[in-house]
C-alpha positions, 0 to 999 in steps of 0.5 A: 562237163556242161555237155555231157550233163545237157546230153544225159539230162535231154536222154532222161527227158526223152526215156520219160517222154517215150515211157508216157507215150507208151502208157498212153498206147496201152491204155488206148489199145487195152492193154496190161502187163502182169507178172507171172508168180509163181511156177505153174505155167511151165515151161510156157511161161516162167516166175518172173516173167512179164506177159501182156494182156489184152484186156476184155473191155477192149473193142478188139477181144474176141473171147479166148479159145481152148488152149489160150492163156488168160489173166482171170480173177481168182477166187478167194479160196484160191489166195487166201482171204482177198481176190487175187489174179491168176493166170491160166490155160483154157481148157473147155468153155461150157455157156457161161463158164470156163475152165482153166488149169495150169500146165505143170507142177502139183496143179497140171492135173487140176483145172477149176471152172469159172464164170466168164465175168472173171477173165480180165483177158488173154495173153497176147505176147510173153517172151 
């Protein structure tokens, strides 16, 4: 019984190595994960699941395209009372603004213009 204790204490100690190293890379490269919340980014991408971002203060960002999804700070009005994040499809880019919109439901039709400053990233794999 000793043995398969050992193994199964030598497995835990290398998941939570492999999950800090993990961590650690992501920080590095500027990379975050989100959760999609909620059923307006279908079929693309659906509640629950969980996307990953590449954040804009990275050396690597190049501003996202026409057609990009993006990780943005949501204006209060969107939430309720506190700042929240949303995610979106690019639809135009005009300067200093952006506008996204959401690629079904009741909102496909809507698309809300923001600032540049409130894209935290872009969506670079979901699946």
């Amino acid at each position: 019984m000793g043995i398969v204790r050992g193994f199964f204490k030598t497995i835990g100690a290398a998941t939570a190595a492999l999950a800090g190293i993990a961590a650690a890379l992501m920080l590095f490269f500027g990379l975050t994960v989100a959760e999609v919340e909620d059923s307006s980014m279908l079929p693309e991408l659906e509640p629950g699941e969980k996307v990953l971002v590449l954040r804009c203060d990275t050396v690597d960002f190049t501003f996202p395209s026409v057609g990009d999804i993006v990780l943005y700070e949501a204006p209060y009005y969107e939430i309720g009372e506190k700042e929240s994040t949303m995610l979106g499809r690019v639809t135009g880019i005009n300067g200093d603004r952006v506008e996204v919109g959401r690629d079904t439901g009741i909102d496909s039709e809507r698309t809300e213009t923001i600032k540049k400053e409130r894209i935290l990233g872009k969506v670079i794999y979901h699946g």
